[in-house]
N, C-alpha and C positions, 0 to 999 in steps of 0.2 A: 663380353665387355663392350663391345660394336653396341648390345642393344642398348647400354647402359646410356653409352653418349648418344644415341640416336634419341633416347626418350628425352634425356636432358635438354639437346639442341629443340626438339620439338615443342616443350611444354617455355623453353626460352624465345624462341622465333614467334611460335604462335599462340602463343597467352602470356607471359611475363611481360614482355617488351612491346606487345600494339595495346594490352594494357594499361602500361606505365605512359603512354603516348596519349592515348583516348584521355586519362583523370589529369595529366597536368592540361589538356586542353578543356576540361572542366567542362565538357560537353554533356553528359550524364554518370549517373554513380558508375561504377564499375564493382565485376561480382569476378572473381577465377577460381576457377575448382579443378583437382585432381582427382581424377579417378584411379582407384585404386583396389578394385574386385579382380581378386585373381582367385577363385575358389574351384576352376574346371574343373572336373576331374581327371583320373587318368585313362586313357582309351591305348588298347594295344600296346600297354606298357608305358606309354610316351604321357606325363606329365603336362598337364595340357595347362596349368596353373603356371608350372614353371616357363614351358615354352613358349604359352604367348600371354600368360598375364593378364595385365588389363591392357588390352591390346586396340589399337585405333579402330573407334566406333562402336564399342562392344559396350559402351554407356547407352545406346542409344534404346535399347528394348527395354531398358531401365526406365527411362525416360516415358516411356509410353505403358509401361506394365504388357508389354507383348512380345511373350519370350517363345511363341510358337514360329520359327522360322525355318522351318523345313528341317532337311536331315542335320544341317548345319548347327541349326537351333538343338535338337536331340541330341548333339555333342558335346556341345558348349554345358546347356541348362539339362540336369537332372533332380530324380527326387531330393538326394541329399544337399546339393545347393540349394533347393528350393526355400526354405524357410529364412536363411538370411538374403537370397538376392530379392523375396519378394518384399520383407522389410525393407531393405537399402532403397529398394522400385519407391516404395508406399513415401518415402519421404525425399524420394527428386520428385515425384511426384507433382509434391506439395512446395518443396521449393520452387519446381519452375514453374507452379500454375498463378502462383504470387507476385512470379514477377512478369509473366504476362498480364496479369492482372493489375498491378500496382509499380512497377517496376521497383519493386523490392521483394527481395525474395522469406526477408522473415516476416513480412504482415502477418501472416494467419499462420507463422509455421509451430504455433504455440508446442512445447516440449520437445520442440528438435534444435539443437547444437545453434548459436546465433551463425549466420553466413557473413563477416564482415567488409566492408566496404575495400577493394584493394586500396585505393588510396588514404585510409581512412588512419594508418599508423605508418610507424616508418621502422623495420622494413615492413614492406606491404605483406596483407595476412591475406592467404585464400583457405579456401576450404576442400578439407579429404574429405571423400565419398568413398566408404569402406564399411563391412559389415561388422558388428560386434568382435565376431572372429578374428577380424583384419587390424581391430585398433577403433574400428565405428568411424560415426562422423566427428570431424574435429577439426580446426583450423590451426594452420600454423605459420608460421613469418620467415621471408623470405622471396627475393625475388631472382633469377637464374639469368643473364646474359648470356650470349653467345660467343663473348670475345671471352668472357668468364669460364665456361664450360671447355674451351678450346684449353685454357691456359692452365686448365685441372689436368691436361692430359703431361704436363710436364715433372708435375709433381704427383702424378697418380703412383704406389707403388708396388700396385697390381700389375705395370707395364717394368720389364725388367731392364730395357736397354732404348737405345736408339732406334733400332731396328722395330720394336714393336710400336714405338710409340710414332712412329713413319706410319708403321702399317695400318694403324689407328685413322691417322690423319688424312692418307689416304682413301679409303673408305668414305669418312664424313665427307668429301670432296663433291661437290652440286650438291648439300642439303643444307638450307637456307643461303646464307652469302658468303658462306666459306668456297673458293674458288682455287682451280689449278695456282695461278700464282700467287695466293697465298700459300698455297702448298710446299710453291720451289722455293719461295722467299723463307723458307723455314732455314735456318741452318744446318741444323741436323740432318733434314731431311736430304741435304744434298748429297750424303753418299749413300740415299734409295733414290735415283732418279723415277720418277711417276713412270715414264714409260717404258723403264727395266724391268717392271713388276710381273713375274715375282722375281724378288734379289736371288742371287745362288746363296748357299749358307756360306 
């Protein structure tokens, strides 16, 4: 559940919201995508799809079509992932050579999924980067805040009590601007004091 909000906070902090910042200052288009390749296989039992997913910076071999990255690489990328992560590759490809080229990434992306402008409707549309398997490429609306993501944790009802929904919050605590006293300022959180941790049952 920890990763759940860590990805949330993450794709809110650093693409949603310097996003949403950059288009009202109408400085240049803006582009946001999610990656969403989680096809690893599993190595020693351990689900390497589930356990790290599309995991930070794991777009970027994508991005270059060079998926030779030592024993790491041989982990991650095998035969059977091979036919849709080289598809997924073959079309960031083409998106991000368009917009190094044009600064629009669908000029020449002729029969791949349009990339829409974040600003460009309201709520703001980005685009998934996923293979046919995963759901493919697609765009979809929505944009994630941080004050927003925090305040999913009160109504989450995967969190059963006070107690976990402290222990949640604690955790997020130094990623982006969620701070110690945000944390004590919590009510709830005041019968887990931060530096009690961990509570007795």
């Amino acid at each position: 559940m920890g990763a759940d909000y860590l990805s949330r906070r993450w794709k809110a902090i650093g693409a949603d919201e310097p996003a949403s910042v950059i288009a009202a200052a109408q400085q240049a288009p803006v582009f946001v995508y999610r990656f969403d390749w989680d096809e690893e296989p599993t190595v020693w039992g351990i689900d390497l799809g589930r356990a790290l997913g599309a995991a930070h910076a794991v777009e970027i071999p994508f991005v270059f079509g060079h998926f030779d990255l030592g024993r790491a690489g041989a982990v991650l990328f095998d035969a059977a992932n091979a036919p849709g992560r080289e598809e997924l590759s073959a079309a960031m490809r083409r998106y991000w050579a368009d917009f190094a080229r044009a600064g629009d990434p669908n000029v020449g992306a002729g029969g791949l999924p349009h990339w829409p402008r974040w600003q460009g409707s309201s709520p703001p549309r980005f685009l998934v980067l996923d293979t046919s398997t995963g759901g493919g490429i697609r765009s979809l609306a929505g944009a994630l805040s941080e004050r927003g993501v925090l305040a999913r944790i009160d109504d989450d009802p995967r969190l059963r009590d006070d107690r976990e929904r402290c222990t949640l919050r604690r955790a997020l605590v130094g990623w982006g601007r969620y701070r110690r006293a945000s944390y004590d300022a919590e009510g709830a959180c005041r019968a887990y004091p931060f530096d009690a941790y961990p509570w007795p049952q």
